[in-house]
C-alpha positions in Angstrom: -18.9 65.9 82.4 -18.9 66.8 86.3 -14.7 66.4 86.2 -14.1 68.4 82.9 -16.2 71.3 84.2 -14.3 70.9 87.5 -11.1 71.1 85.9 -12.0 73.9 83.6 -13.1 76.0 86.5 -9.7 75.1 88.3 -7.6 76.6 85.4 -10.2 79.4 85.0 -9.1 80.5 88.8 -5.4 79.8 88.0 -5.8 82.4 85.2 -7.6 85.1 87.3 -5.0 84.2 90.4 -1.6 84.3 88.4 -0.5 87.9 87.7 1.2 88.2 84.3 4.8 87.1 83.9 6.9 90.6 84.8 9.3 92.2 81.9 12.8 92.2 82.5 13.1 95.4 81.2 10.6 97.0 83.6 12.0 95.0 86.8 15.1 96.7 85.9 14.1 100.1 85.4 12.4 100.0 88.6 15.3 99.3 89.9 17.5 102.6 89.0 16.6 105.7 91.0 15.0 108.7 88.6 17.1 111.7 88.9 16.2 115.6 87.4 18.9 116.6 85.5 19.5 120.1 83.4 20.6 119.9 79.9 22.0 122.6 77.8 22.0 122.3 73.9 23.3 124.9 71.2 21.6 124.8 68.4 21.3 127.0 65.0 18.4 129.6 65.0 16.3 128.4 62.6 12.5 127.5 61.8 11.4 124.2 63.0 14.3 123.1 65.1 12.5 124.0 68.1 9.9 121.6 67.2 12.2 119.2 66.9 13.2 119.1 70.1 10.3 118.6 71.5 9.0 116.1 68.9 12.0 113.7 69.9 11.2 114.3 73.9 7.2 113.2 73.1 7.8 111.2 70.1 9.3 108.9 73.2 7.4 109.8 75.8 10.3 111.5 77.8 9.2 114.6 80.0 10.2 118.0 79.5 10.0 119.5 83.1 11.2 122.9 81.9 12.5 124.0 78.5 13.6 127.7 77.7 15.1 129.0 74.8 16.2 132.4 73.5 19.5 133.6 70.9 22.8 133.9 72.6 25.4 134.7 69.8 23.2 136.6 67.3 26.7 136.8 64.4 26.3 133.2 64.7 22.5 133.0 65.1 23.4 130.1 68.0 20.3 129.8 70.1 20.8 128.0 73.7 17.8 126.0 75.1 17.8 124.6 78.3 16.2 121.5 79.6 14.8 120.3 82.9 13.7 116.6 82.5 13.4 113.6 85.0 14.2 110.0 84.2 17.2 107.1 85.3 20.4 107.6 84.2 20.1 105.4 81.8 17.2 107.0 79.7 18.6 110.9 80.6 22.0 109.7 78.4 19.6 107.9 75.4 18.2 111.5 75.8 21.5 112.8 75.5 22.7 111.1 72.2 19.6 111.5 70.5 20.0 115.1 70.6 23.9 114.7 69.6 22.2 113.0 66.5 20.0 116.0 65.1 21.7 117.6 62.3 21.3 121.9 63.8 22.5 120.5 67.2 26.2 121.7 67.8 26.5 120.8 71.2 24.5 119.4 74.5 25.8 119.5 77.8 24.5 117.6 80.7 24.8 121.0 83.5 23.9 118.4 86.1 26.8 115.7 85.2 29.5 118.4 84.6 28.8 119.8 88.6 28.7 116.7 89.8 32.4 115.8 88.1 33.9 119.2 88.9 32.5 118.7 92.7 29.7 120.8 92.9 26.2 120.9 94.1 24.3 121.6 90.9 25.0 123.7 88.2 23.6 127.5 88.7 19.7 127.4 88.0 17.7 130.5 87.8 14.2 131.4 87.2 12.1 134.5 86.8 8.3 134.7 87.6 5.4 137.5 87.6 3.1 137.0 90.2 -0.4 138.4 90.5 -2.0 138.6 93.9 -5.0 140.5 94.5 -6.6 141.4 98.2 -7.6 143.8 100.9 -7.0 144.7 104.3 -5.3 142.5 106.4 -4.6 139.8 103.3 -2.8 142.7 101.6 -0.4 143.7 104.2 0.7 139.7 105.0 1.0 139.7 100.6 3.4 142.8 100.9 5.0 141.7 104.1 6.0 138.1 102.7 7.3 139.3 99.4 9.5 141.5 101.1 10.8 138.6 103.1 11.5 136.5 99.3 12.8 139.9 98.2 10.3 140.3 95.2 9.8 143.3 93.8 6.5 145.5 93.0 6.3 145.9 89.3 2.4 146.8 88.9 -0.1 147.8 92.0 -3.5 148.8 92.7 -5.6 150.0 95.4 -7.1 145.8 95.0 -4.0 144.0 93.7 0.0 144.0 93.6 2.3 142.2 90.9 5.1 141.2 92.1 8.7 140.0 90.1 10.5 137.4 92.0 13.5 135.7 90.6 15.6 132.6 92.3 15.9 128.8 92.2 12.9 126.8 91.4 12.2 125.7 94.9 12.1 129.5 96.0 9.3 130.5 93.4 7.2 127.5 94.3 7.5 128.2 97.7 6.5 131.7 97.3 3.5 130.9 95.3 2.3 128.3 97.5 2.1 131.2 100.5 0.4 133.8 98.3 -2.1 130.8 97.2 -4.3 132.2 100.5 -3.6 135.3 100.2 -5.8 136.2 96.9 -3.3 134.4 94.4 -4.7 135.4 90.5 -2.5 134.3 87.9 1.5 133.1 87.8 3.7 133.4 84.8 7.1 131.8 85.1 10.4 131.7 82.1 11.5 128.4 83.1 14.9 127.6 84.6 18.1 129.5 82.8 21.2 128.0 84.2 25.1 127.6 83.2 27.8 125.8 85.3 30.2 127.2 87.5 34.0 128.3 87.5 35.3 130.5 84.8 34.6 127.5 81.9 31.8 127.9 79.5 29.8 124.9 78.2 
């Protein structure tokens, strides 16, 4: 009795000890850097297709960073979204031809892939935000001072607040809302990233 209670305790400890056996899958994902890349799909501007977009994005858990869409060739009714989301490159491409797949899709464009084969940086990235700051005295001056530095413009003001437009790369308008966080920072409303390659080549 004494040796099967020994024994069972011995493989109870072995149980709690041993981690679980690791996927293959996972040790190789790990093993791929995650990369941000911008993609551009044209699609027909219609009810629902939107939607659809984003249900195959969270349908399979992949993150949309940023996402923007508006019509660009109205004869046509073409609407262009644009895409910010993270992942390996392995996942980004599956990302890629699923889109390819959907039936109001005409074309996608990885903007990141095409500037990295023509020899650029990154493709041209662009975003817009309104930014809200109200405060007095010395908080004020420092709020108008530093948004004349980012080179954002005034579009609303008050004797207790400003609103300022600022427009530039993504890194630029998180940087600028980080310093006006102190300063009396109310409310930020941002369009997401637009953005289009470089050279005289369209997508």
């Amino acid at each position: 009795m004494e040796l099967s209670r020994t024994m069972s305790d011995t493989t109870d400890n072995k149980t709690r000890t041993m981690p679980p056996p690791a996927s293959a899958y996972f040790i190789a994902e790990n093993r791929e850097r995650i990369v941000r890349h911008t993609l551009s799909v044209l699609v027909d501007n219609e009810s629902g297709v939107l939607a659809r977009v984003i249900g195959l994005f969270s349908g399979r858990g992949y993150n949309i960073e940023s996402l923007t869409v508006s019509e660009t060739e109205h004869e046509r009714h073409l609407s262009r979204i644009t895409i910010i989301s993270s992942g390996t490159p392995k996942v980004l491409e599956q990302i890629k031809r699923q889109l390819e797949r959907m039936v109001p899709v005409h074309r996608v464009v990885d903007l990141t892939l095409v500037a990295e084969q023509r020899g650029h940086d990154k493709a041209l990235e662009r975003e817009l935000a309104l930014v809200k700051v109200a405060g007095e005295g010395e908080k004020r001056v420092e709020a108008m001072r530093l948004a004349d530095a980012f080179r954002a413009q005034v579009i609303d003001a008050s004797t207790d607040h400003f609103t300022f437009e600022i427009t530039g790369r993504t890194s630029k308008i998180e940087q600028f809302i980080s310093i006006m966080a102190p300063l009396g920072l109310v409310e930020v409303c941002r369009t997401g990233v637009a953005a289009m390659n470089r050279g005289s080549q369209g997508m």
